[in-house]
Each structure stands twice: as C-alpha cells, then as structure tokens.
C-alpha positions as CSV (number, residue, x, y, z in Angstrom):
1,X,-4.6,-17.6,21.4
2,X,-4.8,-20.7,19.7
3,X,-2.8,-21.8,16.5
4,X,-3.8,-23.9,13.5
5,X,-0.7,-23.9,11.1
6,X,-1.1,-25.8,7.8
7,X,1.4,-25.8,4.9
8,X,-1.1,-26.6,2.2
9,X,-3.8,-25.3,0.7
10,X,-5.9,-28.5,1.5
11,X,-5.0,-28.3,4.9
12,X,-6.5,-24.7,4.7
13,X,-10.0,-26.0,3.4
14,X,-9.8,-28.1,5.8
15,X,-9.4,-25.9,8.7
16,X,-11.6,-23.5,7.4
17,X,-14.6,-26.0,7.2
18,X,-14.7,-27.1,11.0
19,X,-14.8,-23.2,12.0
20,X,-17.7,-22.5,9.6
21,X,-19.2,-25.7,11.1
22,X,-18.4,-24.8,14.7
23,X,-18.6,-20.9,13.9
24,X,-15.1,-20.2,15.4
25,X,-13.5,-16.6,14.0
26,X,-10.0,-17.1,12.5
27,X,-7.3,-14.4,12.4
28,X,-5.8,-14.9,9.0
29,X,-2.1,-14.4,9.2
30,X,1.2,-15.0,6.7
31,X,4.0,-13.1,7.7
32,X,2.3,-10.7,10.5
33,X,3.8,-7.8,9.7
34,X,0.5,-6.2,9.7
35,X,-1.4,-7.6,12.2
36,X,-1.5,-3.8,13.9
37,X,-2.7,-2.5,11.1
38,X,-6.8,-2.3,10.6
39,X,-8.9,-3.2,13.4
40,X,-8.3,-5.4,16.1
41,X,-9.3,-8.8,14.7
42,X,-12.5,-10.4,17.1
43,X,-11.0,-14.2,17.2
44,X,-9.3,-16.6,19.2
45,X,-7.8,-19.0,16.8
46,X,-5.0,-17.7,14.6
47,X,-5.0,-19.9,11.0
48,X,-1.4,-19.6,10.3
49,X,-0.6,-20.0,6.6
50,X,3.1,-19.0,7.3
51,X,4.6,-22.1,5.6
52,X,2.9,-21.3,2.0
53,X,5.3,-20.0,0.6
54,X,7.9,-20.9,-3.2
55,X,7.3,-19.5,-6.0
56,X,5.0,-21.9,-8.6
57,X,5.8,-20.7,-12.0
58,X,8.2,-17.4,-13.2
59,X,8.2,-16.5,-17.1
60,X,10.6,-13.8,-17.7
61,X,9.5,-13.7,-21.8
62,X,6.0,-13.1,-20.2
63,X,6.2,-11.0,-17.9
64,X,4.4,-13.2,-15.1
65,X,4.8,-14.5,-11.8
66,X,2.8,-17.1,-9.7
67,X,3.8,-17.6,-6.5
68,X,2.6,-19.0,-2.8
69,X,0.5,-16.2,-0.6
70,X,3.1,-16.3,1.9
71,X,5.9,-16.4,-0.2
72,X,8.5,-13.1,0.9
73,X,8.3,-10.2,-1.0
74,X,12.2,-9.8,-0.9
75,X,12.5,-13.5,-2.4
76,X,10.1,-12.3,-5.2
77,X,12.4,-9.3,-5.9
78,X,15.6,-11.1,-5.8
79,X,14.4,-13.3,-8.5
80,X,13.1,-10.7,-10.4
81,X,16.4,-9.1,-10.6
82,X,18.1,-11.6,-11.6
83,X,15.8,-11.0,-15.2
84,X,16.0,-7.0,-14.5
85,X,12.8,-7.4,-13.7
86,X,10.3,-6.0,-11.2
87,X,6.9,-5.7,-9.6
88,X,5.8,-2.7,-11.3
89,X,3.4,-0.6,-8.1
90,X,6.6,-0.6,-6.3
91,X,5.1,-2.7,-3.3
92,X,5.9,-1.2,0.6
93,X,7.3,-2.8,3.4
94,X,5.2,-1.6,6.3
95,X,6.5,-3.7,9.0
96,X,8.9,-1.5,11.1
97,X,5.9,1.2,11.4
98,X,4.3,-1.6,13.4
99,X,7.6,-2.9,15.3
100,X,8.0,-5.6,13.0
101,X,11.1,-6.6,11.4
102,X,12.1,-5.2,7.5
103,X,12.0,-7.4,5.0
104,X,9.5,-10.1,6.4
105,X,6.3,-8.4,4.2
106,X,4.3,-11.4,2.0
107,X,3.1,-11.4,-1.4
108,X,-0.6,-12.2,0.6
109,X,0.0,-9.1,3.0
110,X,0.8,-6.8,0.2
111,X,-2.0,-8.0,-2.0
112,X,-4.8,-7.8,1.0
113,X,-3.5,-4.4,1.9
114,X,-3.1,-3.2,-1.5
115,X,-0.1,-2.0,-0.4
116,X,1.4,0.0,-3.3
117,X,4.4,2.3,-3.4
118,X,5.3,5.5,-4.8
119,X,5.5,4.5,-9.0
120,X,1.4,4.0,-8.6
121,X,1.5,7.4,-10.2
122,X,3.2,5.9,-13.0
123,X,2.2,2.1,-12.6
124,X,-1.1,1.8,-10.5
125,X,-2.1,0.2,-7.7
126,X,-1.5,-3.6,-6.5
127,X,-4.6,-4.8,-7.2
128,X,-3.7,-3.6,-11.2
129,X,-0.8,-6.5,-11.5
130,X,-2.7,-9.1,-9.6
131,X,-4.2,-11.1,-12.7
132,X,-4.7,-14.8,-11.2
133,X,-5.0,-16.2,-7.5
134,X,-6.3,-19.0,-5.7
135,X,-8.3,-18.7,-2.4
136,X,-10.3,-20.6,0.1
137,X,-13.6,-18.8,0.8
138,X,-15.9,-19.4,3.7
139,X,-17.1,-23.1,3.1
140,X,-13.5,-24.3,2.4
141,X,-14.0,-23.9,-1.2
142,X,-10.8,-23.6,-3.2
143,X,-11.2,-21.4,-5.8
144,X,-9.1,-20.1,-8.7
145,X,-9.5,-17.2,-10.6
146,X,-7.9,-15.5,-13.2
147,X,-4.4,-16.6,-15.2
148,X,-1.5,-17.1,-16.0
149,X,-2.1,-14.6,-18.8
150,X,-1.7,-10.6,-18.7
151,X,-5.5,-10.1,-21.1
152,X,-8.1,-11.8,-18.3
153,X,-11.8,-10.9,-19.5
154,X,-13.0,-14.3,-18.5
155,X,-15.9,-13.3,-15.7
156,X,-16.0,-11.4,-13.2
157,X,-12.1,-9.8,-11.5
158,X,-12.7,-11.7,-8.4
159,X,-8.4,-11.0,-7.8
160,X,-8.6,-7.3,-7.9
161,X,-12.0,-8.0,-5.0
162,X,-9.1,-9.6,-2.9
163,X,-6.9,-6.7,-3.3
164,X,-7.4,-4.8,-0.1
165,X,-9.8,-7.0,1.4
166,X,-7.2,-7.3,4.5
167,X,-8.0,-10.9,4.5
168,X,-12.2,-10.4,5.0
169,X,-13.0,-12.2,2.1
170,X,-10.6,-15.7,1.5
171,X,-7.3,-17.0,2.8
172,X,-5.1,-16.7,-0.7
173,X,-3.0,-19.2,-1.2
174,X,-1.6,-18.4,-4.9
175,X,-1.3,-15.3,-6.6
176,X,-0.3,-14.5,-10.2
177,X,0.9,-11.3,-11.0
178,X,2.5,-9.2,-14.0
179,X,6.2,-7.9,-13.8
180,X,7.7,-5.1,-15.9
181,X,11.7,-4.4,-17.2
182,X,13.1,-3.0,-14.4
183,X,14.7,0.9,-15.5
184,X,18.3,0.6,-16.5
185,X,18.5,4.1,-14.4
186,X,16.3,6.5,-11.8
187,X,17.1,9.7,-11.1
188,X,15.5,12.7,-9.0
189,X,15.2,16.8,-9.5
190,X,14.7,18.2,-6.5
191,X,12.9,21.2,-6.0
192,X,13.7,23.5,-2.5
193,X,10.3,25.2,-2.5
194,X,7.8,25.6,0.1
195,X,5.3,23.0,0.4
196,X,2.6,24.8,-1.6
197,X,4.2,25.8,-4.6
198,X,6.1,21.9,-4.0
199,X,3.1,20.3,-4.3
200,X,1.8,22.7,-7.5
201,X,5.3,21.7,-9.0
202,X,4.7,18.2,-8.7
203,X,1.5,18.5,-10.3
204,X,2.5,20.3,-13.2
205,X,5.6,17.5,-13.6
206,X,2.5,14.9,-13.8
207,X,1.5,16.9,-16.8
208,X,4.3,16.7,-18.8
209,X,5.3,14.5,-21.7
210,X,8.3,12.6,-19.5
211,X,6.6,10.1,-17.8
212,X,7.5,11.0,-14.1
213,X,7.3,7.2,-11.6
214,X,8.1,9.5,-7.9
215,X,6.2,12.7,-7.4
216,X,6.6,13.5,-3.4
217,X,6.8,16.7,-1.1
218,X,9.3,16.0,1.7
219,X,8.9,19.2,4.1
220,X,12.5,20.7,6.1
221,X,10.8,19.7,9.3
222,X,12.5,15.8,8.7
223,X,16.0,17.8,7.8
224,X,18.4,17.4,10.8
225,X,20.3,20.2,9.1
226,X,17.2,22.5,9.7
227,X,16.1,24.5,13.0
228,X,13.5,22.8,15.3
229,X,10.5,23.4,13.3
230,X,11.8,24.1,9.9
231,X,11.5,27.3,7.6
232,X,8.2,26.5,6.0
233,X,10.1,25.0,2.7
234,X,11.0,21.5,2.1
235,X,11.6,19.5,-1.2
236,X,9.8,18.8,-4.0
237,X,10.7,15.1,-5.7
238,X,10.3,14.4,-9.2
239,X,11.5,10.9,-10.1
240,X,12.5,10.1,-13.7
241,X,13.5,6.6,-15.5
242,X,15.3,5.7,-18.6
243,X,19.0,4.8,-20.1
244,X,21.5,6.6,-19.8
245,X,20.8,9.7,-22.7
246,X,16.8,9.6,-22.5
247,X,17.1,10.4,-18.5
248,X,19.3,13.6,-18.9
249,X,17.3,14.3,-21.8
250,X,14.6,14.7,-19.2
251,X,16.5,16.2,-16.0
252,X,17.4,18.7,-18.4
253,X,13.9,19.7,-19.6
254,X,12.9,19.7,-16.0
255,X,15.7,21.8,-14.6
256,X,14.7,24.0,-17.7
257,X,11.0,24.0,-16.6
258,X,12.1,24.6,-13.0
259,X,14.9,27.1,-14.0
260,X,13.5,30.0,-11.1
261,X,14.1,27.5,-8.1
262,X,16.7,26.1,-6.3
263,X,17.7,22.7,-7.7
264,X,20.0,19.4,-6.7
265,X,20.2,16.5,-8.9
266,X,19.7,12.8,-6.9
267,X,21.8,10.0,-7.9
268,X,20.7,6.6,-8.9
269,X,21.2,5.2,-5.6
270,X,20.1,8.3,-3.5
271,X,16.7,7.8,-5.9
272,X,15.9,4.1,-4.7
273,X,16.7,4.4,-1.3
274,X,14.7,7.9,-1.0
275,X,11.7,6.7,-2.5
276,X,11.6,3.1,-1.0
277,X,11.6,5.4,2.3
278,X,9.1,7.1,1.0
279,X,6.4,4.5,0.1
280,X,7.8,2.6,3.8
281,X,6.4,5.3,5.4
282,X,9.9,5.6,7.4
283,X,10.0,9.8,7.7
284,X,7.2,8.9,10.5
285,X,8.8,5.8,11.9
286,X,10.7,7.5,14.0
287,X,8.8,9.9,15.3
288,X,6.6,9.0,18.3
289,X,3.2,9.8,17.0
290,X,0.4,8.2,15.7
291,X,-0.4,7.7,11.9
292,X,-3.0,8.8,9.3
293,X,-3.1,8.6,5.7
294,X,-5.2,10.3,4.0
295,X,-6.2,10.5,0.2
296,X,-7.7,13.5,-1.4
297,X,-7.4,15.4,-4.6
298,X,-4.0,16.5,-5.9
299,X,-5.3,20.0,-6.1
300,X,-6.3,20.5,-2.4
301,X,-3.6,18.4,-0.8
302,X,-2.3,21.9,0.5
303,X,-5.4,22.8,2.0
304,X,-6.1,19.4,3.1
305,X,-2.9,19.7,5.0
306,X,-3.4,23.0,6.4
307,X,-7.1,22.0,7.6
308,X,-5.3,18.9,9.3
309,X,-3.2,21.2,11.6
310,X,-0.5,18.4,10.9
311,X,3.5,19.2,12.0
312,X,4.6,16.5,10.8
313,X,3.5,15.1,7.3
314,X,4.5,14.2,4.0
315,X,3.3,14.1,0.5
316,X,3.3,11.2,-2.4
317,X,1.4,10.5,-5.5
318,X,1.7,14.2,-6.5
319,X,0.1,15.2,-3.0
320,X,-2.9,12.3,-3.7
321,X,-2.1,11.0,-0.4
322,X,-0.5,12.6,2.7
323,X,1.2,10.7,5.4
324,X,-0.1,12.6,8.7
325,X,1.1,12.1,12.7
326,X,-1.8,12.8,14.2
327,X,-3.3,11.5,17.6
328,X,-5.7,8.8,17.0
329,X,-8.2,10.2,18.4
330,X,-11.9,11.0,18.1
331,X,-11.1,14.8,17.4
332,X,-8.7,13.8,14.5
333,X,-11.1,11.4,13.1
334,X,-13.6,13.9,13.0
335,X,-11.5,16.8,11.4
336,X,-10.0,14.2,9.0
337,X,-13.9,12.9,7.6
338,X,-14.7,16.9,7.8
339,X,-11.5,17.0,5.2
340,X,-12.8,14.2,3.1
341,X,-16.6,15.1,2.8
342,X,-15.3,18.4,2.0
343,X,-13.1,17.5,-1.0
344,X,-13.5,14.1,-1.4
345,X,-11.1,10.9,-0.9
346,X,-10.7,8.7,2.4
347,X,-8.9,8.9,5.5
348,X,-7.0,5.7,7.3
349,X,-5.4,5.1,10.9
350,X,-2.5,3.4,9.8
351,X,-0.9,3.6,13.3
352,X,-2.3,3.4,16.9
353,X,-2.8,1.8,19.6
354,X,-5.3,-1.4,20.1
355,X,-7.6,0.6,22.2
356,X,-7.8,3.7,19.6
357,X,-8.3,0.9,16.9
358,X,-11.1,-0.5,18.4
359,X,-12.7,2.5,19.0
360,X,-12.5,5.0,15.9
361,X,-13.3,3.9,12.4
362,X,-10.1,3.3,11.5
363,X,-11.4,3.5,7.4
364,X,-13.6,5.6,5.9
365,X,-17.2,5.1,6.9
366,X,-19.2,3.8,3.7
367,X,-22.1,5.2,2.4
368,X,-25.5,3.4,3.5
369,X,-25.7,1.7,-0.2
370,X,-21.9,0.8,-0.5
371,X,-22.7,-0.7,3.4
372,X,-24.9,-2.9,2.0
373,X,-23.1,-3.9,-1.1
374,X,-20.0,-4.3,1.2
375,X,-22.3,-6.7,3.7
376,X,-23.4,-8.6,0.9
377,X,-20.3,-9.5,-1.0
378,X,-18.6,-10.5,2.7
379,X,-21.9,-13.3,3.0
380,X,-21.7,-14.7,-0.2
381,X,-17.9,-15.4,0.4
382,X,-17.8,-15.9,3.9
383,X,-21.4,-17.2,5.4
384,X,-20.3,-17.6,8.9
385,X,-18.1,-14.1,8.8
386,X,-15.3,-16.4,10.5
387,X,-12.4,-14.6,8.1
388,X,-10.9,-11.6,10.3
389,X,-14.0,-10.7,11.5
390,X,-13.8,-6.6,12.9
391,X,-10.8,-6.0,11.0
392,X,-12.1,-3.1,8.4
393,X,-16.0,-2.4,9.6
394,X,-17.1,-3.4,13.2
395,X,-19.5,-6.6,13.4
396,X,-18.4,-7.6,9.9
C-alpha cells in the first residue's frame, strides 16, 4: 500500500486534491487502532495524518478543549486531570479488541466512531461534546465549523455529521470539544441477580432521582469463581458520583431500594477500572469469538438476548446495547436484523475477520429513503467518493 504522510492540514488539502483529480481512494488513518473495525476500506493509498496531533487551545474556566485530530486520547485526559477535569461520554479505547496496542486511540478515531463509553446514560454520546472542528472535504476544502463556545446555533451542526462518519465524509484535522468537573468520587452497588431481573433493576435505577453515570449487567459466565457455564445469575451495576456524603447518601437509598437481593459495595478504584472495562469492550477480548453489538430498547434487551442464542454477552446503557460473541456470519446477521425489525434499534459487527467484513453488512441496512439521503450528503462532501470508500455501505 502506498503512504502519503503530511503533518499539516495544508499538506492534507493538498493531497486530497491530486486524488480527486486523479480519482485515487484514500484510507484515512490517525492512530489505526481501528482500521479492523467497519468494512474493509477499497483503496491503495493510505493518507496518513498520524503527525496532527498538540493540543491548540485548553480553557479550564470554560470548559473547552481544541485539539489536533490525531492528538492521543490519553494526552487529552492527562491534561484534563490536571484541572479535575474530563471528557464527559467517557470515550473507549477499542484497540486491543482489534490487536492493537491500549492507549494509542485519537481524538479523530473516537470522534468518527462515536465511540462513547458507559456515562452516555448519564452524559450522551460523542458527537454531543463535539462543538467545533475543522475538516478537509472532498475538493481539499478546509473547512471549519462550529466554536470555541459551548451555545453553537450558528447553521447547520456539520461536527455532530462527522461524528460517526468513520472518516466517509472529511479528514478532521481540529476538533473542539466540551469538558465537565471530573466527580470527586464513583462508587458501584452491585446487584447478584439473574440477568432478567439485572437488567429490570437497572432500569428502574435510571428512574430514580440519583442521577446513576454506569448501568451494566455483567453475567457469572465471565466469573472465574463460577462453574463452566455459570448459574444463570450475574451482576447488576449501578454506578453513582458525588463527594464524599452525597454518594452514601445515595448507596444507601439504593441498597434500601434493593434491600431483597444480595448486595456488595465497589470501591472508588474497583468502579473506574470496572467500567473503563466495560465501555473497552474487554469481557470479550479474551474470548476467541467474533463480535456484535447490538442496540435495542432497554425493555426487550432480555428478549433480545434470548432471541440472539448468545453464551457469552454483556449489557450497558441500562441493557440499550448488548455486547454479543457471535460468529460473523450470514446466519447471525440475519437473526440479529430479525431482532432489530422486530423491536427496533441497529445491529454492528464490531469484530471479524476481513473476509466476513466484506461480505455481511457489517451496519444496519438503511431504509431506501435514508439510502438516498445517506448517498447524497457523501456527494456533496466528497464528489469523487475517494474518503474510505466501502468502509460503512458497499460502493459508497
């Protein structure tokens, strides 16, 4: 494969303008930690933006960051910290589910993946902290859009259009986002319950007036303590924030709530570590099976799950999405759509091979109208469809 590097955004334009002119696909890449994830990519020439990286412009008062595309995410956070400060959707590090190394994820790779961790319960997705970037579209334009301010109702969101893009759209080469206080404390209740009245406890948590940021189901097949294919229970996680009296204030009303099952208290550092696990993906790193995730309904995750035929799985965003190892196949894929039409949602292959990526939709087929919209809006930024062409949708 060939490789165009460039460590400026002019160099970018540039490079972008002689493939539009000599209609020559690029493969977008920053870090590359998730070049196995979507679609293989139909290109020969690699654009490289690997060396964009610092961080522009940090104003702790504000609660706003701008920094390079490429810039590390675990730069980003160590700065933050320094303020007790952090990026508020909890962003993943997805690498090691697709044998990359941890800790080499980008603030472009999270972006275009909308990679967002467990707090989006709480917090929201990615693409609802990114306020500002700058991007080169399809003609070697550079374009900015959005701020450096937190109120942006100047035309249309074109930042949130990047989010989860996977780089279709524009190489990014800037992105502003907001930050929140990081929480003086985290703590978990966990619930030993089985996974349907786990997943109904997490839902009623979401109801109540104490502002849960973690709601997973963890079944006791990933317990090494457990027999080879578990009892059928497992634990539900309800993740609570605050200082120090607010937070028991609230592991006591939910230990109250909860007073009929059997209950452990998580410490602060259990909590981090636990949920960072959970948004990594990492209970089905180590297995050797393929991946699906799979968004439905919080109220028929537990059917969804049981239609699935799925041994291994696990739950986040009170059971909004499910973490499945299933084959990649064609039988999955069908049973998965069969699961979405029926309650709504999408399914994703988040892990197989190049050949099963190729082959299955690896995202949720679009509607016929959506199709169209989603053909138009990927002409008017990029004419020549040179930007990661086949990555999400096949000849697109």
């Amino acid at each position: 494969m060939q490789r165009i590097a460039t460590a400026s955004e002019i160099g970018i334009a540039d490079a972008v303008r002689h493939a539009a002119e000599t209609k020559t696909p690029l493969e977008i890449v920053s870090g590359g930690t998730k070049r196995k994830f979507g679609r293989p990519v139909a290109a020969e020439t690699m654009l490289d933006v690997s060396a964009i990286t610092g961080i522009v412009k940090y104003e702790p008062e504000e609660l706003v960051i701008t920094a390079r595309a490429a810039t590390p995410l675990a730069e980003i956070e160590a700065v933050l910290a320094t303020k007790k400060q952090t990026l508020g959707f909890a962003p993943t590090d997805w690498g090691p589910l697709f044998g990359e190394p941890k800790g080499k994820a980008t603030l472009a790779g999270i972006v275009a993946t909308n990679a967002s961790g467990a707090r989006r319960v709480k917090a929201g997705a990615a693409r609802d902290h990114v306020i500002g970037c700058r991007f080169v579209n399809g003609r070697g334009e550079a374009i900015k859009a959005g701020g450096f301010v937190i109120k942006n109702v100047t035309g249309f969101d074109l930042p949130k259009l990047m989010c989860g893009a996977f780089g279709t759209l524009g190489v990014l080469t800037e992105l502003t986002l907001r930050v929140t206080p990081a929480p003086p404390r985290v703590s978990t209740l966990a619930l030993r319950t089985s996974p349907q009245e786990g997943l109904r406890a997490l839902r009623e948590a979401a109801k109540l007036s104490l502002d849960p940021t973690g709601l997973a189901y963890i079944p006791d097949v990933f317990d090494p303590d457990e027999t080879e294919g578990g009892t059928g229970g497992g634990l539900a996680l309800i993740r609570v924030e605050g200082s120090h009296a607010p937070l028991e204030d609230k592991l006591a009303r939910l230990t109250a709530r909860f007073a009929g099952l059997d209950t452990i208290v998580l410490d602060d550092d259990t909590t981090r570590i636990l949920f960072r696990d959970i948004g990594d993906g990492k209970f089905l790193l180590s297995r050797n099976c393929d991946i699906w995730r799979l968004c439905v309904p919080q109220s028929d995750a537990h059917a969804a799950v049981e239609a699935s035929g799925a041994r291994f799985w696990y739950a986040d965003w009170a059971g909004g999405l499910l973490w499945l190892g299933l084959p990649a196949s064609e039988e999955t894929a069908t049973q998965l759509r069969f699961i979405t039409k029926k309650f709504g949602g999408h399914a994703t292959l988040m892990r197989g091979d190049a050949a099963a990526r190729a082959r299955l939709p690896v995202f949720e087929p679009e509607a016929p109208a959506r199709a169209t919209l989603t053909r138009s809006v990927k002409h008017a930024f990029d004419p020549e469809t040179i930007f990661n062409p086949g990555r999400m949708y096949k000849d697109l």
